[in-house]
N, C-alpha and C positions, 0 to 999 in steps of 0.2 A: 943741751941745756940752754935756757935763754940767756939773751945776753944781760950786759948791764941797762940801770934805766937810763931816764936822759934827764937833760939838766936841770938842776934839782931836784931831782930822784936821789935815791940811797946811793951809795958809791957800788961800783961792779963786786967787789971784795963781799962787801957784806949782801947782797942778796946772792951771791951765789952760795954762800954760806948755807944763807933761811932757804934758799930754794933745794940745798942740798939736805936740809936736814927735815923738811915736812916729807920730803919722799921717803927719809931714812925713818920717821916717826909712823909712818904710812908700812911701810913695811915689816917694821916691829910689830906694829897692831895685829896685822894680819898674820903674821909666824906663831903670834900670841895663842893667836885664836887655835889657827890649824893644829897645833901642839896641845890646848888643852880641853878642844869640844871633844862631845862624845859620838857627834852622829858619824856613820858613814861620808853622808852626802855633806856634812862639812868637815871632819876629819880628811879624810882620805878624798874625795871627790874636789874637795877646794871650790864648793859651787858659794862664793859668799866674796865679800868687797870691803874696803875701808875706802874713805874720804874724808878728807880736812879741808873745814870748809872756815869762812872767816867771818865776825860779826855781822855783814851784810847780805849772808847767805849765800856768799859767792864759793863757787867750788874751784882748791887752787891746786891741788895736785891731779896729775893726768896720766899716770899710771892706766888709767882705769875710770869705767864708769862709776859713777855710785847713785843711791835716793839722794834725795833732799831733808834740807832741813825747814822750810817753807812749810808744812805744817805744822810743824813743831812752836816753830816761831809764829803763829797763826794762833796756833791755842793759847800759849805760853809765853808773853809777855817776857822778853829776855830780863827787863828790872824784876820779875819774880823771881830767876832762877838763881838758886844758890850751889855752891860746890859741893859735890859729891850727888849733885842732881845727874837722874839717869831718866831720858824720856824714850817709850815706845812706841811703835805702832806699824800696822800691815793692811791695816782698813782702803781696801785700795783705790775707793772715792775721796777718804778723806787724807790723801796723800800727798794731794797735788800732782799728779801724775807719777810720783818716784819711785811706786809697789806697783807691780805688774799683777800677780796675784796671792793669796791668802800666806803658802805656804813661806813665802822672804819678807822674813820678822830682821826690824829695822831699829836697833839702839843710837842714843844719839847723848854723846856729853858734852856740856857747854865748857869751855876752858874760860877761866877768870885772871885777870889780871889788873893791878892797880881800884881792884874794888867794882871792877864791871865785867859782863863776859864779852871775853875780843876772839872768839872763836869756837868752832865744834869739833868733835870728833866723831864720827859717826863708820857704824860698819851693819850691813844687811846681807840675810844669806838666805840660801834655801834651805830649809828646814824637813826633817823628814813625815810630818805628821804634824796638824793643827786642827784634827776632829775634822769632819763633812762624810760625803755618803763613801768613800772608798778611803780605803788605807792609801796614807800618800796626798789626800787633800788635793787632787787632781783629778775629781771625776771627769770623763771624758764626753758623756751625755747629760751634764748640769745645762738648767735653763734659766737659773738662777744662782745669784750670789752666794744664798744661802745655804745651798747643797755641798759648799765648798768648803767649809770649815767656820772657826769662829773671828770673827773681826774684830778687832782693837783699835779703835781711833788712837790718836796720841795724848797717852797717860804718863804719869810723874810715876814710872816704878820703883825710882828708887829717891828718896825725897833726904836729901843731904846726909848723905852715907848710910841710910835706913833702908833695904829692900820692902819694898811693899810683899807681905807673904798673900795677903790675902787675893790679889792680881795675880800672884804666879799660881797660886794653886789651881783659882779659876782655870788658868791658860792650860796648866799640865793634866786637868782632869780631865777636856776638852780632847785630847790628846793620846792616839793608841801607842807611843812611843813617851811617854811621860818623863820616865828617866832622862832619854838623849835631854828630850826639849828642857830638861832642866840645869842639865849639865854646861849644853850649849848657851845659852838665855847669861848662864854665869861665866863661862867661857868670853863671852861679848863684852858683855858688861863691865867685867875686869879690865881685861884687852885696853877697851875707850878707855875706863879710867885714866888707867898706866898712860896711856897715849895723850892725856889732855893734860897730865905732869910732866909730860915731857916739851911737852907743847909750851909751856905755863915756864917753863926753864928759859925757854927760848927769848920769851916777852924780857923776861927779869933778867936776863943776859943784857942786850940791848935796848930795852925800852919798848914800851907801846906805840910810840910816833915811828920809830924807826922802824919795828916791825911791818907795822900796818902799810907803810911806806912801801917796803917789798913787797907786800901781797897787791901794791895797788899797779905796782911795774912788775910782775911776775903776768899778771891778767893782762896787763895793756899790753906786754910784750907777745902774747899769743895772741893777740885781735892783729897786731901789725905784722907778725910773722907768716898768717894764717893767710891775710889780703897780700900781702908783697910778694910769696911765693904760692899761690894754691891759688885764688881767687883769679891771680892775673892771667893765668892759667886758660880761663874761661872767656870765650868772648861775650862781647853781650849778644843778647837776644832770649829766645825762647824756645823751648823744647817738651817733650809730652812721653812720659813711658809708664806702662802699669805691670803689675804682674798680681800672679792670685795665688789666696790659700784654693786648695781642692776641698775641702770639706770641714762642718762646723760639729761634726757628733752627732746632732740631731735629724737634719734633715739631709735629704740625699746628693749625693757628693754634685758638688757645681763649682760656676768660677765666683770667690769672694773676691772683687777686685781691691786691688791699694793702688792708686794713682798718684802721679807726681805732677804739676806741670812747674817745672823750673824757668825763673825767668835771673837770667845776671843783668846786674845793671852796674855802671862803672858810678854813678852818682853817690857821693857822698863819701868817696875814697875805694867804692866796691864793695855790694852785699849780695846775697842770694835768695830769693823770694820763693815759698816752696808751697803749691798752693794743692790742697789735698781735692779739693772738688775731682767728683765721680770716684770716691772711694765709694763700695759698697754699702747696704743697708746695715746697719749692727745684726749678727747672726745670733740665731737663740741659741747656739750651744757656746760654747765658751770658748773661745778664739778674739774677742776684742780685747781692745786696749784705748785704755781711758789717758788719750796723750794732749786733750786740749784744754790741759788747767795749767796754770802759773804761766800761760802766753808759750806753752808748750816747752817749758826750761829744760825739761828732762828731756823730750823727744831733739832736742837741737843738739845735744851732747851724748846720746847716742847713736846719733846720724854722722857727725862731724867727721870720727877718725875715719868715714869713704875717703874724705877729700885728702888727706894724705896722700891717696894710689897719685895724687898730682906731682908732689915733691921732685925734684932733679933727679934724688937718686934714692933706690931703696935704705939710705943708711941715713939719710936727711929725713927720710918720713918716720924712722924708729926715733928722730930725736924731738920728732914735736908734738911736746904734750897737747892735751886737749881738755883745757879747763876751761873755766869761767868765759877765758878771752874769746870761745867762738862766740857764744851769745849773738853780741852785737850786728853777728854779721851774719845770720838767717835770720829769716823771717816766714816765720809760719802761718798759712792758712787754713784755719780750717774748716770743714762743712759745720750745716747747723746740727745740733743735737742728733745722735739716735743712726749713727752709721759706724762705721767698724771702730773708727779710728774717734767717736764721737759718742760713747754709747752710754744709756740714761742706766742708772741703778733702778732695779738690782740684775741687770746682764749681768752673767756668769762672764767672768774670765782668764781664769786657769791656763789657758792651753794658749795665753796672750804670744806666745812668740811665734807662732802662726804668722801674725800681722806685723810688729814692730824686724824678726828678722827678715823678713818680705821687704821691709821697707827698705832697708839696707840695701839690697840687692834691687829695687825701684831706682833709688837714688845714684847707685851705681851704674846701672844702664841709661838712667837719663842725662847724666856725663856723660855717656861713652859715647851717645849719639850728638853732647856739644865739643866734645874733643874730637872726633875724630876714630871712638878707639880706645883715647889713654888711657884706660881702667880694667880691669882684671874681670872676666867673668864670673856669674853665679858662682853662688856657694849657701850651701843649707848646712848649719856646722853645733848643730844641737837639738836632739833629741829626747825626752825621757821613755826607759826601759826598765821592766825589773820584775819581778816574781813575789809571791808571798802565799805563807800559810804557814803551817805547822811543823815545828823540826821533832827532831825524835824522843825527845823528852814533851812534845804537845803545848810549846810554849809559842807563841806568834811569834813571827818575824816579818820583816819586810826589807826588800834587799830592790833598790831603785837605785840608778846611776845614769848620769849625762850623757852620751857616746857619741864623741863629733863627727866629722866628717871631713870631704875635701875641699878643700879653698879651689878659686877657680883661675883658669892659667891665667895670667899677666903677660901683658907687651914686651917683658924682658924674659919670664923665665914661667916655668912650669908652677902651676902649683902647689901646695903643700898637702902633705900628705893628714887624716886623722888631726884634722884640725877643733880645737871647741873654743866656742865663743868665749866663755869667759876666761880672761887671761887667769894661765896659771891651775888650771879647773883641770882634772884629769879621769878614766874609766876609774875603778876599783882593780885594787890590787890583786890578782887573782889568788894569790898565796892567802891574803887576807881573807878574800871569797871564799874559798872552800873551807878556811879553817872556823867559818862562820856560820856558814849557811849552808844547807841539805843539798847541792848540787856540786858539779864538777863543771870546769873550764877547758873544754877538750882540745880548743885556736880559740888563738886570739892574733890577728894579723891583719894583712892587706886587704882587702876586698878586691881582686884582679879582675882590673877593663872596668874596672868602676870609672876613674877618671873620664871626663869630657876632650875625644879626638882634640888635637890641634897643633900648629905648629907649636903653640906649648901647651902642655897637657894638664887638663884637670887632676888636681889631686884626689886620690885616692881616700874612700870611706875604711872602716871599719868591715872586719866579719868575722863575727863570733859562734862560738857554740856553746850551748850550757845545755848538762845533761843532768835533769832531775833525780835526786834521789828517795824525792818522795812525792807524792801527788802536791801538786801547788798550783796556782793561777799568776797567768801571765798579764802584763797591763802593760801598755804602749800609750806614748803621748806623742804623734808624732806624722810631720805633714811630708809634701815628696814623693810620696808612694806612689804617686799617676802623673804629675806634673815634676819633671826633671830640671837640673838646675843650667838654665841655658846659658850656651855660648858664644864668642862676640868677636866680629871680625873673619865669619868665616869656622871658626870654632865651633865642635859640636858641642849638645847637649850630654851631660853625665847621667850614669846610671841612678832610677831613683833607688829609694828607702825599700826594702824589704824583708818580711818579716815570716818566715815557716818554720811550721812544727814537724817533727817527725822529716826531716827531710830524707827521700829515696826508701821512705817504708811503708806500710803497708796505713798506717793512718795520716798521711802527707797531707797537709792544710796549710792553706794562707792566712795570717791571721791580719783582720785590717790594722792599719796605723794609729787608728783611736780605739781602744779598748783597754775595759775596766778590769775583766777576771773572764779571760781565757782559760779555761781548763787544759791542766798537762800533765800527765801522766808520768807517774816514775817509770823514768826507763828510756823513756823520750825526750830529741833532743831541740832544742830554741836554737835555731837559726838565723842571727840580726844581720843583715847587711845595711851597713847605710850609706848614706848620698855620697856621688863624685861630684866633685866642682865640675862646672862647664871648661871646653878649651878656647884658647884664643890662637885665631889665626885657623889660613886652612892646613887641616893634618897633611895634604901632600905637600907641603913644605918642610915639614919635621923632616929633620937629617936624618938618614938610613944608620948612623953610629948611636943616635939616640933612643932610634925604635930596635935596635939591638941590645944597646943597653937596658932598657926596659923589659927586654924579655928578661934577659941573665938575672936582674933584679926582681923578674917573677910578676912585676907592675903590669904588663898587659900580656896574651897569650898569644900562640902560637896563629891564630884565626883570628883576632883581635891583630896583629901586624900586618895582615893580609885584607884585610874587609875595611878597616880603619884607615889606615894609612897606606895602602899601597904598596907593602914590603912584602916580597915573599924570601922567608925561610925557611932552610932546611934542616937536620938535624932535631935535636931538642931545645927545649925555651931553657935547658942549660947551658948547651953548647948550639948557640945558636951559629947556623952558616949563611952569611947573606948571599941570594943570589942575584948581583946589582943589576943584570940583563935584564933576565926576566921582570925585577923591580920598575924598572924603568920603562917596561913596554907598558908595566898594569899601570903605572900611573901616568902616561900619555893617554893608554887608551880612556881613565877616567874622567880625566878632565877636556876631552874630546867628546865625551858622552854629555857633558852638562851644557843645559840650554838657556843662557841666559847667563846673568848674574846671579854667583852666587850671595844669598840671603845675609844680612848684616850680622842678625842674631840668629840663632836656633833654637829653637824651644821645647824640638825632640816631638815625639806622637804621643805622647800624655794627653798631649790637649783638646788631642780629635776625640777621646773617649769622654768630654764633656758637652756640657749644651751650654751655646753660649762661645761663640769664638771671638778669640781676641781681635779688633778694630783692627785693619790693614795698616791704616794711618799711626797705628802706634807703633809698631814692626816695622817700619821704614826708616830711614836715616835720609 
């Protein structure tokens, strides 16, 4: 928690208080929600966010990322808004960056106090269906906006306790999922309410000065926290790292680049300058993200929680939120109009986390190359999968879920295993699964030797099976499938994304990473493996009791201990028998074998299978 403010600030007592109780309002919201939407993908999957944000658009809890309220307040003149007012929108140009694409529909309640509004409640989620050419509102080969479902700039849906009927109907007709998105929509909208009453308790508790007071040393106390521990971290100078999507849906698989070139500079108490030039052209299929509106506010606060990996200790980086107070201390540049991270309406962009979680791991590596190291390698930890057609009574379905993957090892310790971006966000419950929808879940577990080699090891993806019980089509949204998640300091590369039908039978197919309606056969089964984080550190370093452990734990295989790490074992990967002799000759004779220095990063052989190889000069340390 942050500490108390400083002098003449609110006293330590009372903002720990308000700072304890917007997380505990923050959390209510979203229980709200989870407990009474109807979809999957926000019931059960938890793909969805709350944020409490305060008169000046500042966002003060750090739980978690969330949109903005920046165009809300853009259309909507705060002295317009009256209570029981409920504003929408998903329009993702007129968003100010905060909607990534169509399908995360974005409620927003203004809280009033003393006769004015001193704050928002706001919560956006992924929704399962908003009308466009495929079920799911994620076509994978859109070359346009339009293909993608219906857009909503930000409207007054609900105008001082009155729901606009004729805005929802519009929305829900639009919509192959009508019910959910209707249930959900009221689900939200409740939730904020409840949440801006509770908010509203808080003002009338101790006052609007006082309140406001905390929100303004809650924010200033993460700008000082962020520079005194993380920033200092950093020496000055300048550094250069890129990395790329492999392909946009449309045209044939190449390198999208995202580039970073970070410059720290100690001036002005210490900030970080993050200048996006030689990002790629904006691609026609849908993979952009529209990050340089509001001076890039949204792209600054979901870049931030990298710099954590700086903290002392892993239990000091779980304690530092990541609100409002980074702001001040990036500074983003970006290219002009009409490149990935730039891109003009109406570019489709659906499949945006292509680029923005690219960035992540951009950001990540170009720290690693001004620390030294300090930071944890790749990791790709979100994919969309899922199936749809006709259940046995001939009624549609659509069954889509998030499936993460493995974070990438860290300086201290191995990565984590099935990890998903958004906190708290989970696969489908398979009990649920089956009791719903026309297939079976035959595993659901580890993906073994996915993780990236290292003396700590990438975590482990996902590997599923679902066996059809009736003909349906498969859809994937999802990158990694040729370009692996690389690793640092000597760490390998993790295994990428993939995806077969029928596996070991007689119609055995690879289905690409992007695709709308794969046919599949009842009887036949979906095969998902997804991404291992990269490792850190070289794997003949891993202790011989850890690459045992890992077998017993089933995490990497019998030929995976051997190839990987230099361990030979006997026995079974249950009862595994090391044999340290022979261990120890393989792993002299390997590292007698290598000429030269080994490589900073690794980026695995994905990238020989494109055209277009990445700059020497950026791959260097």
């Amino acid at each position: 928690m942050s500490g108390g403010g400083g002098r003449g600030g609110p006293d330590p007592v009372t903002l720990e208080i308000v700072e304890g109780t917007l997380a505990s309002i923050e959390r209510e919201v979203e229980t709200a929600i989870g407990r009474t939407a109807r979809s999957p993908m926000i019931r059960d999957a938890h793909d969805f966010r709350a944020g409490i944000h305060d008169a000046r658009l500042r966002k003060l809890t750090g739980r978690s990322y969330s949109a903005l309220v920046h165009p809300v307040a853009r259309d909507f003149p705060l002295e317009t808004m009256r209570p029981g007012d409920v504003f929408f929108h998903n329009d993702v140009y007129l968003s100010e960056g905060g909607i990534g694409h169509l399908p995360d529909l974005c409620v927003t309640v203004p809280v009033f106090s003393a006769g004015r509004v001193v704050a928002f409640v706001q919560a956006f989620g992924h929704h399962d269906d908003i009308g466009g050419a495929v079920p799911g509102s994620m076509p994978s080969h859109a070359t346009s906006v339009f293909e993608e479902g219906l857009m909503v700039p930000p409207i007054r849906l609900w105008d001082a306790g009155v729901p606009n009927r004729a805005a929802l109907t519009i929305m829900t007709r639009n919509s192959r999922m009508p019910d959910s998105l209707a249930a959900d929509l009221d689900a939200e909208c409740s939730a904020c309410l409840m949440g801006a009453r509770r908010l509203a308790e808080l003002f009338e508790r101790y006052g609007v000065a006082t309140v406001e007071a905390c929100f303004d040393a809650i924010v200033d106390n993460t700008t000082e926290a962020f520079r005194r521990e993380l920033l200092a971290r950093i020496p000055d100078g300048t550094w250069a790292w890129e990395d790329y999507a492999e392909h946009d849906g449309v045209d044939p698989p190449r390198l999208h680049a995202q580039r970073i070139t970070l410059t720290k500079t100690s001036a002005d108490g210490g900030r970080l300058v993050l200048d996006f030039t030689g990002t790629s052209p904006q691609a026609r299929g849908p993979i952009n993200h529209c990050g340089d509106y509001a001076d890039g506010n949204f792209l600054k606060k979901w870049l931030a929680p990298i710099l954590r990996n700086l903290a002392e200790t892993p239990e000091r980086a779980a304690e530092l939120d990541v609100n409002e107070g980074v702001v001040p201390l990036l500074e983003l540049r970006f290219p002009p109009k009409g490149t990935l991270l730039t891109p003009v309406f109406p570019a489709p962009t659906n499949a945006r986390t292509f680029v923005i979680l690219r960035l992540l791991g951009v950001l990540a590596g170009v720290l690693a190359k001004a620390t030294g190291g300090a930071m944890p390698a790749d990791q790709e930890t979100i994919r969309y999968t899922g199936v749809y057609g006709d259940d046995a009574d001939g009624r549609p379905y659509l069954m889509r879920e998030v499936l993460g993957g493995g974070s990438g090892g860290r300086p201290y310790a191995d990565g984590e295993d099935t990890v998903h971006v958004v906190p708290d966000s989970r696969n489908i419950p398979v009990e649920f699964a089956e009791s719903r929808w026309p297939f079976l879940v035959e595993r659901l577990g580890l993906a073994v030797d996915s993780g990236g080699p290292g003396r700590h090891r990438g975590g482990l993806g996902y590997e599923k099976h679902i066996r059809m019980l009736r003909d349906a089509q498969f859809m994937s949204i999802a990158d990694r499938s040729r370009l692996a998640c690389w690793g640092v300091a000597g760490g390998r590369a993790g295994r990428p994304f993939e995806v077969v039908i029928d596996p070991g039978g007689p119609a055995e197919r690879a289905v690409d990473a992007l695709a709308d309606a794969e046919p599949v056969r009842a009887g036949e089964v979906i095969r998902v493996r997804t991404t291992g984080g990269g490792g850190w550190g070289d794997p003949l370093d891993r202790p011989y009791d850890e690459v045992v452990r890992d077998l017993r734990w089933n995490k990497i295989s019998l030929a995976g201990a051997r190839d990987d790490y230099g361990v030979v074992v006997g026995g079974s990967s249950d009862e595994p028998e090391l044999d340290g002799t022979a261990s120890d000759a393989l792993r002299a004779a390997r590292r007698a074998a290598r000429t030269g220095q080994e490589p900073f990063f690794d980026r695995g052989p994905g990238y020989g299978m494109l055209a277009g190889q990445p700059t020497a000069d950026i791959d260097q340390v």
